[in-house]
Each structure stands twice: as C-alpha cells, then as structure tokens.
Backbone as ProteinMPNN parsed JSONL, in Angstrom:
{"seq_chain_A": "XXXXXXXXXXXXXXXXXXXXXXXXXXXXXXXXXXXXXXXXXXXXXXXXXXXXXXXXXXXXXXXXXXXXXXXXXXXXXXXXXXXXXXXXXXXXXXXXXXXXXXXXXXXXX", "coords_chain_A": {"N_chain_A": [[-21.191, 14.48, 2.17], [-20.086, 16.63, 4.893], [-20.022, 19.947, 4.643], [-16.743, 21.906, 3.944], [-15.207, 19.522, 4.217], [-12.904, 17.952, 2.131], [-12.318, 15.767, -0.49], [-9.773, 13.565, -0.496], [-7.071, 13.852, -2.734], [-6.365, 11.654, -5.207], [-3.545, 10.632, -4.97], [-2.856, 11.682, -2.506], [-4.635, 9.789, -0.91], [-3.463, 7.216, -1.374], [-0.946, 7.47, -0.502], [-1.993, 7.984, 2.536], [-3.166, 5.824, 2.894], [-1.553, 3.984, 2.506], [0.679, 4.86, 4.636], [-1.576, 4.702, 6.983], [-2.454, 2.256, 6.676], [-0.018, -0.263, 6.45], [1.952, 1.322, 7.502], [4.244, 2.676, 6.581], [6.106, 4.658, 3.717], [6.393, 5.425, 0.317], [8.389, 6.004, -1.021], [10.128, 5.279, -2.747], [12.235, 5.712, -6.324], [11.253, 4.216, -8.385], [8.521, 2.737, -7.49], [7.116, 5.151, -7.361], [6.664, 5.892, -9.843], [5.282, 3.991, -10.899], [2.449, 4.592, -8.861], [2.109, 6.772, -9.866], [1.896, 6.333, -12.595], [-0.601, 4.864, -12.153], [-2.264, 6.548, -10.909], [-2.683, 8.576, -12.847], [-3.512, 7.27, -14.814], [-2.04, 6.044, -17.056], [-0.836, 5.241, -20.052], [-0.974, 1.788, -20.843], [-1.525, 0.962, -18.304], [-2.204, -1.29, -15.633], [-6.013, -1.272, -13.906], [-4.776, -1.116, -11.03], [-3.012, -1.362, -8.014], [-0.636, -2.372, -6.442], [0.634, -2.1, -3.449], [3.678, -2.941, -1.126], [5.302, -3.659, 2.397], [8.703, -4.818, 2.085], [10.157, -7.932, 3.444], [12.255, -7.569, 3.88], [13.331, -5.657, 5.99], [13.281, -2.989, 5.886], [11.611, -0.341, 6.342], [10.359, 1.286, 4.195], [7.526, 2.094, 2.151], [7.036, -0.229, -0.964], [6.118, -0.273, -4.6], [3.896, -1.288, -7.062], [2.222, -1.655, -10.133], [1.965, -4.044, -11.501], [2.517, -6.566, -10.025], [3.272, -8.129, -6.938], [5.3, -9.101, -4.357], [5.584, -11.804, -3.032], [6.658, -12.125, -0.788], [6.078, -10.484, 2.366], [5.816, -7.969, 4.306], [3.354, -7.098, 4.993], [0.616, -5.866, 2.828], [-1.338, -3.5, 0.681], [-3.526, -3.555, -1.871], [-4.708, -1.05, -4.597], [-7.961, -0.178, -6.547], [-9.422, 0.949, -9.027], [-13.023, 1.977, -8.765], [-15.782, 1.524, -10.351], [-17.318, 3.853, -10.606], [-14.863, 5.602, -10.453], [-14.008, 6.104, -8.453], [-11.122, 5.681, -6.048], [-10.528, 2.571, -4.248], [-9.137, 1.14, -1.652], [-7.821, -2.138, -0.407], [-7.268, -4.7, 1.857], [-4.297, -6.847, 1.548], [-2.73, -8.325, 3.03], [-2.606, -8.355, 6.407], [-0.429, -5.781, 8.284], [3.021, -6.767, 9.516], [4.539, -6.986, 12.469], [7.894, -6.791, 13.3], [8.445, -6.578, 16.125], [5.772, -7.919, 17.397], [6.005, -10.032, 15.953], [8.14, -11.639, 17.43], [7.282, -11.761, 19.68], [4.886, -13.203, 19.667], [6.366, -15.419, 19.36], [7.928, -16.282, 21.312], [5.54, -16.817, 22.96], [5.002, -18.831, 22.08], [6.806, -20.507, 22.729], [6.584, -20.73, 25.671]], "CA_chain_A": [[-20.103, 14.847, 3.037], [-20.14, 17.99, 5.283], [-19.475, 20.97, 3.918], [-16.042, 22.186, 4.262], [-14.722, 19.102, 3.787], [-12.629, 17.506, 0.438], [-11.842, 14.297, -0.801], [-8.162, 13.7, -0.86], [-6.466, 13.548, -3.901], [-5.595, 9.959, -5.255], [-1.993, 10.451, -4.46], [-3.252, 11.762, -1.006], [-5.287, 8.833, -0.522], [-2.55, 6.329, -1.364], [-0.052, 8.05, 0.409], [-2.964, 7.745, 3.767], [-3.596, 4.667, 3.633], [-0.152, 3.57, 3.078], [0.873, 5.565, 6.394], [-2.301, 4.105, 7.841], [-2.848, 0.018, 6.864], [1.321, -0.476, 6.319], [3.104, 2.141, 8.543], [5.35, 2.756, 5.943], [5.819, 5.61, 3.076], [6.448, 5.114, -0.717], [10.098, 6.731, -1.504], [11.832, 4.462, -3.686], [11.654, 6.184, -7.927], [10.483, 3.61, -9.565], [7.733, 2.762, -6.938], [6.113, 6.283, -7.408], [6.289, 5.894, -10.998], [3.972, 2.947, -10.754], [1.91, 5.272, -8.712], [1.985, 8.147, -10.994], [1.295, 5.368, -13.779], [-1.865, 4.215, -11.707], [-3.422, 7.309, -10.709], [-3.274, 9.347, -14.263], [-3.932, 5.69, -15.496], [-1.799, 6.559, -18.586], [-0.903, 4.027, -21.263], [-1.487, 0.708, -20.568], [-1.567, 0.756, -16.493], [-3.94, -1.771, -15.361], [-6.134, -0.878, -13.059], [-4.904, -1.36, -9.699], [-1.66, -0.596, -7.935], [-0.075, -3.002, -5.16], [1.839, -1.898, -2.362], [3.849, -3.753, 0.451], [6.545, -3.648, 2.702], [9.43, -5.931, 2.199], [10.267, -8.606, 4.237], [13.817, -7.2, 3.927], [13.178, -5.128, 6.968], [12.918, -1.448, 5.48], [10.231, 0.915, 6.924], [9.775, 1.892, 2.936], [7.118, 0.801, 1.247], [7.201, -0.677, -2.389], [4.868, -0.205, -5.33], [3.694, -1.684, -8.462], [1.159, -2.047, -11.25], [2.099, -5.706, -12.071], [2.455, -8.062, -9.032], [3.895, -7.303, -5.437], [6.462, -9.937, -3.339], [4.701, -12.714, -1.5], [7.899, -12.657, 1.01], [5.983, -9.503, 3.016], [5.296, -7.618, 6.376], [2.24, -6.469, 4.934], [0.689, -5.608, 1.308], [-2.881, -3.699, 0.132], [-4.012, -3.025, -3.471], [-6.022, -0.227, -5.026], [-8.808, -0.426, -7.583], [-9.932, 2.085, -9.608], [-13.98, 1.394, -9.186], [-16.706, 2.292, -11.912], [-17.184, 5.424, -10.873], [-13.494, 6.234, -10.947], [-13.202, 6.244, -7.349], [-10.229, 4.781, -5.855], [-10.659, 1.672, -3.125], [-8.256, 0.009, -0.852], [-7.822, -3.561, 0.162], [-5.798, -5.381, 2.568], [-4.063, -8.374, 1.079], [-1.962, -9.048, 4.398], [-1.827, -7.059, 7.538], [1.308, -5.365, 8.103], [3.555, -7.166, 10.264], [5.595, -6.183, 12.662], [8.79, -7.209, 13.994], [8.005, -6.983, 17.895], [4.932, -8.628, 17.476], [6.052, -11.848, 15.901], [9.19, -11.71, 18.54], [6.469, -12.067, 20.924], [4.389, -14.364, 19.017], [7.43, -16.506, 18.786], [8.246, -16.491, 22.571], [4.859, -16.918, 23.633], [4.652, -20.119, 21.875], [8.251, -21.589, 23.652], [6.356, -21.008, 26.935]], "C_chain_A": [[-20.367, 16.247, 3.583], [-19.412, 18.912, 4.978], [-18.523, 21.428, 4.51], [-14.55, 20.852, 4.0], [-14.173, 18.426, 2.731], [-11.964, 16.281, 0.605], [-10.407, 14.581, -0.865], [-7.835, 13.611, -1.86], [-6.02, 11.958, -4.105], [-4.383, 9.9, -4.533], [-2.078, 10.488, -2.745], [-3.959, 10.789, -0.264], [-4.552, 7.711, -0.317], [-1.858, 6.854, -0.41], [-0.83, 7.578, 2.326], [-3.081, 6.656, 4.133], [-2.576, 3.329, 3.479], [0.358, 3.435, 4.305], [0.352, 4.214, 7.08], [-2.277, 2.266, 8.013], [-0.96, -0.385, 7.298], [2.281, 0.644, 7.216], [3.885, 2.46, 7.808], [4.97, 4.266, 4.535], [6.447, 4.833, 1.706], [7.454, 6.578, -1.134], [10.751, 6.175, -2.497], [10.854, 5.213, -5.549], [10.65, 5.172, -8.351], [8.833, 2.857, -9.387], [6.988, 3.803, -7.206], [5.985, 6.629, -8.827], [5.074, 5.105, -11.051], [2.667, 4.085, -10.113], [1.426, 6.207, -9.376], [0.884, 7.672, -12.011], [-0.644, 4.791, -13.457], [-2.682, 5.674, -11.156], [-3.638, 8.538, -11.446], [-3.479, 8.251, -15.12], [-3.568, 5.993, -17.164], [-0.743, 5.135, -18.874], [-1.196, 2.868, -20.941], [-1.507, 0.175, -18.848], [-2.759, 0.063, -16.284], [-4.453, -1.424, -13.77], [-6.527, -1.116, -11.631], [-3.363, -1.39, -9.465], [-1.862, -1.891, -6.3], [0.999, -2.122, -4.586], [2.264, -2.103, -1.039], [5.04, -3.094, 0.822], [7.699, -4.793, 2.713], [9.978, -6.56, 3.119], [12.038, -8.49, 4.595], [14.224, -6.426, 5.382], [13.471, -3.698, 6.957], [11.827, -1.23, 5.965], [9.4, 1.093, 5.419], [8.77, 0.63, 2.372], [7.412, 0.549, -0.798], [5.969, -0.783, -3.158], [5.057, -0.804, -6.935], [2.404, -2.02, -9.498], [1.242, -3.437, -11.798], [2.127, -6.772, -11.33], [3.282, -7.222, -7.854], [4.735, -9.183, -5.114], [5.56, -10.626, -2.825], [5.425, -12.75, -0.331], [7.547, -11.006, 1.608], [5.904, -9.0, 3.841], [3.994, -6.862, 5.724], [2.096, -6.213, 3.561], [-1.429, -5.428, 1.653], [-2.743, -3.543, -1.422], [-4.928, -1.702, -3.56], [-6.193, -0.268, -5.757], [-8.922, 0.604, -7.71], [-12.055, 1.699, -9.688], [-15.058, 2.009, -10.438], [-16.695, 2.98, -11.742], [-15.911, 6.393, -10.507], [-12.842, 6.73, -9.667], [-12.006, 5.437, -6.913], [-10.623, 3.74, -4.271], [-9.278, 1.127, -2.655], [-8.52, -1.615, -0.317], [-6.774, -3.895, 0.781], [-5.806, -6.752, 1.856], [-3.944, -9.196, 2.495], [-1.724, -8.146, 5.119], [-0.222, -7.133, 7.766], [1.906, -6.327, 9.763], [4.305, -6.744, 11.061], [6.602, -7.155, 14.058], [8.754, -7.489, 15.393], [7.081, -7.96, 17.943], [5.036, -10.163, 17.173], [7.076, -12.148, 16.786], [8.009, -11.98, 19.236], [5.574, -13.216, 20.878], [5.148, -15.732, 19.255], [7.56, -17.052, 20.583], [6.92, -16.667, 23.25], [4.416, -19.032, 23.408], [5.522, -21.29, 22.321], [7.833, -21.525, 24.565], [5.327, -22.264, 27.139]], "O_chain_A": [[-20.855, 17.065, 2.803], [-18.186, 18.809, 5.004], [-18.766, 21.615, 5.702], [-13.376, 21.098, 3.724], [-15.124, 18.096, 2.021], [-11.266, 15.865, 1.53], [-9.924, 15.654, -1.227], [-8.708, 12.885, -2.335], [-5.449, 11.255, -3.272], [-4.23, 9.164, -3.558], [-1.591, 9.689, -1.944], [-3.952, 10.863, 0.964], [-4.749, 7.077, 0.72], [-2.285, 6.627, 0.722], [-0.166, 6.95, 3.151], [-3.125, 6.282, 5.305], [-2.64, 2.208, 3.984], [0.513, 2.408, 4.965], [0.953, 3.23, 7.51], [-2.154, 1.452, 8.928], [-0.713, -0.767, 8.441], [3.469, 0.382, 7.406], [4.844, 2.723, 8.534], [3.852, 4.77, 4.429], [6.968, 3.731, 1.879], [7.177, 7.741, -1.425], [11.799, 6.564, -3.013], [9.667, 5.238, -5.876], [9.459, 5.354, -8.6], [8.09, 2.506, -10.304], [5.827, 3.423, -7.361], [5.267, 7.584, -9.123], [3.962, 5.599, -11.239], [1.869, 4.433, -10.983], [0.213, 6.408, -9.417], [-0.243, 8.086, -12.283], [-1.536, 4.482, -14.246], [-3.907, 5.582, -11.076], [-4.415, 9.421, -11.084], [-3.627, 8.511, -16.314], [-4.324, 6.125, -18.126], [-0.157, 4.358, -18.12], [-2.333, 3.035, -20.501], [-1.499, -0.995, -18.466], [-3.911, 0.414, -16.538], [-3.748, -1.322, -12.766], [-7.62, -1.256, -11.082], [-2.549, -1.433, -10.387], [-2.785, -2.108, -5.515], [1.962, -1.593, -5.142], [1.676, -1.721, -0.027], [5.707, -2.307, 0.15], [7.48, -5.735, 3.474], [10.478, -5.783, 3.932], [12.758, -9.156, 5.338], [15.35, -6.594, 5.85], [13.903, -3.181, 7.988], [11.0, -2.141, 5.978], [8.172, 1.067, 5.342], [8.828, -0.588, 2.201], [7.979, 1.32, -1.573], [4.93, -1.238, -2.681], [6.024, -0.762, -7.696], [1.698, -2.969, -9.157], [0.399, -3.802, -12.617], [1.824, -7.876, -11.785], [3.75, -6.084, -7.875], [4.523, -10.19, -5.789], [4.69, -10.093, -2.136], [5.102, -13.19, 0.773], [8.449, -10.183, 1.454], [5.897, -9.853, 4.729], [3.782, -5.778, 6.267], [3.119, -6.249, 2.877], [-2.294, -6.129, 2.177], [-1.644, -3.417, -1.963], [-5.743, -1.393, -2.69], [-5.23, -0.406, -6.511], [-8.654, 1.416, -6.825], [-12.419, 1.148, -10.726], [-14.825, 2.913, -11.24], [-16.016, 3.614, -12.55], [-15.953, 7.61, -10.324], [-11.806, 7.379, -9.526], [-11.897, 4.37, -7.517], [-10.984, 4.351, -3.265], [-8.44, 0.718, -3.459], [-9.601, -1.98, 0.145], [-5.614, -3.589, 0.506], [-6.741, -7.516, 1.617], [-4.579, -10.145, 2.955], [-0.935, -7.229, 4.889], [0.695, -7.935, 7.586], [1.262, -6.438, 10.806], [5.052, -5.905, 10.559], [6.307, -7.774, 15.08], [9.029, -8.614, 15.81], [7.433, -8.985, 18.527], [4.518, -11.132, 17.727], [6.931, -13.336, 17.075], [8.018, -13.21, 19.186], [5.461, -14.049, 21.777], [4.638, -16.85, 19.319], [7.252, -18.197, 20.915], [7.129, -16.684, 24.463], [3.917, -19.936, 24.078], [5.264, -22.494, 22.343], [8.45, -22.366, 25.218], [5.023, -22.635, 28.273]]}, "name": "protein", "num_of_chains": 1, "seq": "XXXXXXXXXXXXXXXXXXXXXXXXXXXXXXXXXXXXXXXXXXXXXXXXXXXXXXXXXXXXXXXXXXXXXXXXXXXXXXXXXXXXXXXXXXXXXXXXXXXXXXXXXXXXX"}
C-alpha cells in the first residue's frame, strides 16, 4: 500500500461497507453489540457477522452473529480470514424501493 495510507479499523471497515454495499448505517444497541462481539471476537462469537436492511422499510441497518432475516432489501456478511483480516460478501444486493416500483411498472407495460 502507498505510504501514507492506513487500513481502516474493523469497525471502520464495517461501518464502509455498510454505507457502501447497503446504504444504510448500524444504530440499533443490540446490533452494535453483535459488532463489538465480532470484531474483539470475544467469548464465543463465531466468526462472521451478518448485516441487512429490513424489509420493514427503515434506512437502519441490522446486525448479528447468528443468522440475519431472509425477508430483506439487501444483506452482506463478514469473515474473519486466516490472517485475521476482515472480508465482505454480498448475500443480496440492497434493494431499493424506487427501483422495484419501476421494475413493477415496467412489467404492466
């Protein structure tokens, strides 16, 4: 990497690519516990952390160390890999409300 620049912090990384894949931020307590739980990977946290947005139609996103919602507008995971970096994955791109409105009306024409 060129000098000057630094890796983000886990939290900073989640937080990024929250923003970035899901549009959404991670506010709710017990969501950023999970977080917390997954990136000082303390007591039995396994390792990897889901987080979507609910199909409820909140902006916020939602987090967990144990399973995520299949009813979503979007959902990635992160791994912890061997060398203790953290990865992202998309499960399901994020959805978004206009888009399937349009989706929807393109298919009544």
């Amino acid at each position: 990497m060129p000098s000057g620049h630094q890796q983000p912090s886990p939290k900073d990384y989640i937080r990024l690519a929250v923003d970035l894949h899901l549009g959404g931020e991670i506010v709710d307590e017990p969501s950023l516990v999970h977080v917390a739980k997954f990136v000082n990977q303390e007591g039995n946290a396994p390792p990897r952390l889901f987080v979507w947005i609910p199909s409820s139609g909140t902006e916020e996103a939602l987090a967990s160390t144990d399973s995520f919602s299949s009813h979503n507008r979007g959902a990635i995971a992160f791994v912890h890999s061997s060398g203790g970096a953290l990865q992202c994955m998309t499960i399901q791109p994020r959805i978004y409300q206009e888009e399937k409105k349009e989706e929807e009306d393109e298919k009544q024409e």
